[in-house]
Phi, psi and omega in degrees: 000100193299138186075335148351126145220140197256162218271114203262150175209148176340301199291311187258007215278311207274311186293357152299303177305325168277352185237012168278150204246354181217165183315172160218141186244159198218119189282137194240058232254145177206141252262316158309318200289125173304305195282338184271342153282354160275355170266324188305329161286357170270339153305314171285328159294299181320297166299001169262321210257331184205073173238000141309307215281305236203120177247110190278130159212150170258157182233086225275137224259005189246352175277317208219052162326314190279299195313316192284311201272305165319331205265339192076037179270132192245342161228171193235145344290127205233125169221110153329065196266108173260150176215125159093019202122306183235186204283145190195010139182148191244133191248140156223137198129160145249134146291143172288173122027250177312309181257355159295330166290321182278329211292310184269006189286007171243025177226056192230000000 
């Protein structure tokens, strides 16, 4: 579902992630965080503007812990880029817009 972007749990991280046909960056989140309700709406024009390419989700990190510890996310909004499966760039923070895009331009 192009533009989307969907929602992750402990139960779903690995088989989304493994049955995906284009990279997924995986927001790394949590309901507390300031800086991470100032990203979601940029994510969300990114997941509109370019999800054929690219497919977005979050993993809410106080739901899914264990998940958040494998990955070593040690801050929040912490974004992930599996490409095949594996971690192939780590964004950490918020961004604007504009350098979250160059950030992802070579998998857009």
């Amino acid at each position: 579902m192009a533009g989307a972007i969907i929602t992750l749990s402990d139960s779903t991280f690995d088989e989304e992630l493994g049955s995906a046909s284009t990279p997924v960056l995986v927001d790394f989140w949590a309901e507390w965080c300031g800086p991470c309700k100032m990203i979601a709406p940029i994510l969300e024009e990114i997941a509109d503007e370019n999800g054929e390419s690219i497919t977005i989700a979050k993993l809410n990190v106080d739901e899914a812990s264990d998940i958040a510890r494998r990955f070593e996310v040690m801050s929040i909004p912490t974004m992930i880029l599996f490409k095949d499966g594996e971690e192939a760039k780590r964004i950490i923070g918020a961004k604007p817009k504009q350098a979250l895009l160059d950030d992802l331009a070579d998998y857009l």
